[in-house]
N, CA, C and O of each residue as an XYZ file, in Angstrom:
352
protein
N      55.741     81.736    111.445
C      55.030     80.861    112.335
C      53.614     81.361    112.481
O      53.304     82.552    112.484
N      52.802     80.368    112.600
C      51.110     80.758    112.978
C      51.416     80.984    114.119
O      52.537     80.981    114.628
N      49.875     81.306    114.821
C      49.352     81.279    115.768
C      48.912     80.521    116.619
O      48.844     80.455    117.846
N      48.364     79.458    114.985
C      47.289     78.391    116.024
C      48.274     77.701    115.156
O      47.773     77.616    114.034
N      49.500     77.153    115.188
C      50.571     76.031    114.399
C      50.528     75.057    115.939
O      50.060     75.407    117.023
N      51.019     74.085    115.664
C      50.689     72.984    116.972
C      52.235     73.206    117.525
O      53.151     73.420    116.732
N      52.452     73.133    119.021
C      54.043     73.399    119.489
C      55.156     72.527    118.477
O      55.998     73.070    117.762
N      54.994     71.436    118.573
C      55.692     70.911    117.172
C      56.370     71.143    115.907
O      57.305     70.590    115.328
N      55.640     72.092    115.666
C      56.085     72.506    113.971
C      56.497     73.499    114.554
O      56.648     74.258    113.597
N      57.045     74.535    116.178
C      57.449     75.479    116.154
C      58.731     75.240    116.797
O      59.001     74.443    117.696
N      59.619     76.226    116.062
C      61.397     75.807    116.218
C      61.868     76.667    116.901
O      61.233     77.694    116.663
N      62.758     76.878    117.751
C      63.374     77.797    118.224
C      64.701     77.885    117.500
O      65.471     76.974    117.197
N      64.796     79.208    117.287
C      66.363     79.484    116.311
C      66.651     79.958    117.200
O      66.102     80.666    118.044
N      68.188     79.308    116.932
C      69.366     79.909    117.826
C      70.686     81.140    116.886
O      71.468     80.937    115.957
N      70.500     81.853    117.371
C      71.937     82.688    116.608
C      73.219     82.329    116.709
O      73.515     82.310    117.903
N      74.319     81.971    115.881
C      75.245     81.908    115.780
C      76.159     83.241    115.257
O      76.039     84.309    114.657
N      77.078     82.453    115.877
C      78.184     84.107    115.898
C      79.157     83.497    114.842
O      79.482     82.321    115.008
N      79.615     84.130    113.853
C      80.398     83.477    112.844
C      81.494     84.636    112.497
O      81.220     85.683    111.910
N      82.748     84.267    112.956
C      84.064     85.503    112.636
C      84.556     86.216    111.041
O      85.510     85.565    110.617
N      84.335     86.857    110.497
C      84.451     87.286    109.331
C      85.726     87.842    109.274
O      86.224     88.635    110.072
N      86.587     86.998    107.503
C      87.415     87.075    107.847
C      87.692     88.557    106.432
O      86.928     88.955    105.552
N      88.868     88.919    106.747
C      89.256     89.695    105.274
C      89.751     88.895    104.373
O      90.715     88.221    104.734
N      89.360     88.766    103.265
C      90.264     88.557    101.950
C      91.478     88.756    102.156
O      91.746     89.325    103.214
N      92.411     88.442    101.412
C      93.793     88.559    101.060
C      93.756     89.799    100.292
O      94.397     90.800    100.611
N      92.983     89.713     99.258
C      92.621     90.764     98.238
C      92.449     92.263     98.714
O      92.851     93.284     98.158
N      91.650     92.101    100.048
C      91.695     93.206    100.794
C      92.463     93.547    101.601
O      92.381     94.758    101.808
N      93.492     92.851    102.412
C      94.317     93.207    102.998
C      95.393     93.752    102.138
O      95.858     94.786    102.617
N      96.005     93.343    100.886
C      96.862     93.692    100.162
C      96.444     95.154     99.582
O      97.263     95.981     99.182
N      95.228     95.310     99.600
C      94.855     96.817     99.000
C      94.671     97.804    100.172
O      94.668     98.984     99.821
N      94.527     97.582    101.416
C      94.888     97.869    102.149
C      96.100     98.497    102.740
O      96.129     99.684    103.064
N      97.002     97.759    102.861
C      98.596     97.611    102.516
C      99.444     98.849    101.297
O     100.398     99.616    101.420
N      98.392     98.479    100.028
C      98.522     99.174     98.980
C      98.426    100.907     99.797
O      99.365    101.659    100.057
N      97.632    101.017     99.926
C      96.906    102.431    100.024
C      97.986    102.772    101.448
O      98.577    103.852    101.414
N      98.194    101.956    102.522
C      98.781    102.712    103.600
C     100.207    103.358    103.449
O     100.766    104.204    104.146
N     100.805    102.393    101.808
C     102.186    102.943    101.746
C     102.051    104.038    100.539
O     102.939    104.858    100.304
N     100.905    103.956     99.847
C     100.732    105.368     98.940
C     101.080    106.438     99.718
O     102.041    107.148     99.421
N     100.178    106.692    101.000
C      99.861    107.487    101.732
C     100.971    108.304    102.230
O     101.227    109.503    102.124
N     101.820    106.882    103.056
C     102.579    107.117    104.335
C     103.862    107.399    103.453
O     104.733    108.179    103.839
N     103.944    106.597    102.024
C     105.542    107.046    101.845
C     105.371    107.839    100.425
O     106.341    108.287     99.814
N     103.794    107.978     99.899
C     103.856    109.250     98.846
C     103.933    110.600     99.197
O     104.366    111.497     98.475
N     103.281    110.768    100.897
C     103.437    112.094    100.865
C     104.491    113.029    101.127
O     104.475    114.228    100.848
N     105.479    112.334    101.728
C     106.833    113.169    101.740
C     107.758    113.657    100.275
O     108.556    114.546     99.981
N     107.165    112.600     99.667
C     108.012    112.192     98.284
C     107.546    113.590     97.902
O     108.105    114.679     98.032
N     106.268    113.226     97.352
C     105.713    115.046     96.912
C     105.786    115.773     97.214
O     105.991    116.638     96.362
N     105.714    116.237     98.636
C     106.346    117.283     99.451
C     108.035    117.981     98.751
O     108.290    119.020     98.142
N     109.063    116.592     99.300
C     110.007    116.970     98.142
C     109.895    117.119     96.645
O     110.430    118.108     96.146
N     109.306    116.313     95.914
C     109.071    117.142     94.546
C     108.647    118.500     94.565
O     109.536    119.340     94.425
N     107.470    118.895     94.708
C     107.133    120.682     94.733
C     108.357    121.073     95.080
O     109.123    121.516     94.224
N     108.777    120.946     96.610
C     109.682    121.938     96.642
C     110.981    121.947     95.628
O     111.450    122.986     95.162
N     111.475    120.665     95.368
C     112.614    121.171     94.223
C     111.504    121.805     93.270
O     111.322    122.970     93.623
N     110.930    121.557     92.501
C     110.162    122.309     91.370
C     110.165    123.568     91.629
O     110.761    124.301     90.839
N     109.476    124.170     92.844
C     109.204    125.591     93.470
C     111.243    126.230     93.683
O     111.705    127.356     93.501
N     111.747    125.312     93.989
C     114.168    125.925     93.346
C     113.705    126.309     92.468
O     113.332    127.460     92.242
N     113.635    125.076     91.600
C     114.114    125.621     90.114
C     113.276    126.529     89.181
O     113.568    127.194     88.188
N     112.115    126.311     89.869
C     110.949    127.501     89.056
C     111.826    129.278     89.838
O     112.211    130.155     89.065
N     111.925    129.385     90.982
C     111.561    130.775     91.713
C     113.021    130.834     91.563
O     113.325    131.934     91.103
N     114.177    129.993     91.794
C     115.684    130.159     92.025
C     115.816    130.601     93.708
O     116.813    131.231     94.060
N     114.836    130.260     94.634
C     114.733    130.707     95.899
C     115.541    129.819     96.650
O     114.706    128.990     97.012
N     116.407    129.534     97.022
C     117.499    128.507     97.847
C     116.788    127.945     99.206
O     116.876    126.787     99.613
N     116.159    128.873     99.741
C     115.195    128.376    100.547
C     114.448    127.160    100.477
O     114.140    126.594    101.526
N     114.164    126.753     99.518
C     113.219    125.855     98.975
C     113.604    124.687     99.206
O     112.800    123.756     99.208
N     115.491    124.441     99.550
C     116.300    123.428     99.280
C     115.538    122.485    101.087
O     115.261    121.339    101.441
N     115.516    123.606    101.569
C     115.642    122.857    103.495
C     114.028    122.109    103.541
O     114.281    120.975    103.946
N     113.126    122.161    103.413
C     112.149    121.286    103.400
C     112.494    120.050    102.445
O     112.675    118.906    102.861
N     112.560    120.450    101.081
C     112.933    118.798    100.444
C     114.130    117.632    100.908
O     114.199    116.413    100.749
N     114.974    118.583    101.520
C     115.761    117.960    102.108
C     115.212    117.213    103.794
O     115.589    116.190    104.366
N     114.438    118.010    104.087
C     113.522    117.577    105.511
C     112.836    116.182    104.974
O     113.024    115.114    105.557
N     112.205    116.281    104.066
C     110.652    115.637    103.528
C     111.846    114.415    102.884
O     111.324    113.422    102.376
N     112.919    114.453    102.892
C     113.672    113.439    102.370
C     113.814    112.360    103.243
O     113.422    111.201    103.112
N     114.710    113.141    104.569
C     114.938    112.440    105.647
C     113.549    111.682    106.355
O     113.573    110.500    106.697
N     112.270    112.622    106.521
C     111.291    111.961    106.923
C     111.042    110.969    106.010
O     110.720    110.023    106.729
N     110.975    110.474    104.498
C     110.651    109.430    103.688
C     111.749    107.965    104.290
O     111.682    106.744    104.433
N     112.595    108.973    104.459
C     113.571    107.494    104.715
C     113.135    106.988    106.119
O     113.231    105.779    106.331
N     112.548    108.009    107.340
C     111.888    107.178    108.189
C     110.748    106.188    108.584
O     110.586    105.176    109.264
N     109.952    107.160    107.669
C     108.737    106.184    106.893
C     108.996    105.051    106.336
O     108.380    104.027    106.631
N     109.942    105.097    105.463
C     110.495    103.663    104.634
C     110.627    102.813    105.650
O     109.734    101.980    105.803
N     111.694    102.831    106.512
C     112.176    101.515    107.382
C     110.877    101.740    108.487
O     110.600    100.755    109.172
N     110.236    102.729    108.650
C     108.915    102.077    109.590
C     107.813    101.410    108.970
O     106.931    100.939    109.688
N     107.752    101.314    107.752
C     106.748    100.595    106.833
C     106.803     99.382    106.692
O     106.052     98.444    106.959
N     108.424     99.572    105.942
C     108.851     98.294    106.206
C     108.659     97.150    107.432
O     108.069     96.071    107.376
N     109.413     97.813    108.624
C     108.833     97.476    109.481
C     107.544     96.685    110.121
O     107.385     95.582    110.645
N     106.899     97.546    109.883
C     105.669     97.009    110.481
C     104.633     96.321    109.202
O     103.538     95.877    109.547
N     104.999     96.271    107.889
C     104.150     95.563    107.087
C     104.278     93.884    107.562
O     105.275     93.318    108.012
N     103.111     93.397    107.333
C     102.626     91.999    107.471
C     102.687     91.083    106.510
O     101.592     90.696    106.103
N     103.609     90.632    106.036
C     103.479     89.554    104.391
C     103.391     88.454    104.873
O     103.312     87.524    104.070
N     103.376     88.235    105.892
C     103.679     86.314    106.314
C     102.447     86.078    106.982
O     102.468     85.110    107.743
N     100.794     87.053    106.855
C     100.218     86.643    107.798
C      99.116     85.331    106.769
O      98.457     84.371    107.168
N      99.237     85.622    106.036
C      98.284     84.666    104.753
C      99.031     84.167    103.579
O      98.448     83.530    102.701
């Protein structure tokens, strides 16, 4: 806008608020990554430790994979759980 523009040619803008939505694309990778997370890391947990049995022969080794088992299976039905497929 000028200075010296005549009131006429000058507009007042108004801001609009406009809700942004997520992709599908992104919610599903989203989704992706929370069950890598939430139900890979027990899994591995139990892998090493059987690996770290059968490498060392330490029996010890057995009570965490067996822990990291039971926690996967809680993870599972809470994932399950709470995942969203019906929202899009």
């Amino acid at each position: 806008m000028s200075a010296v523009a005549p009131v006429a040619e000058q507009s007042v803008s108004h801001r609009t608020l406009e809700v942004v939505t997520v992709s599908p694309a992104r919610l599903a990778e989203q989704e992706m990554y929370r069950w890598m997370l939430w139900f890979g890391l027990p899994t591995l947990v139990a892998a090493l430790c059987m690996g770290a049995l059968f490498a060392t022969d330490q029996g010890w080794f057995i009570a965490p994979a067996i822990v990291a088992v039971i926690a996967d299976i809680t993870v599972l039905v809470w994932l399950a759980m709470t995942s969203d497929t019906n929202s899009h």
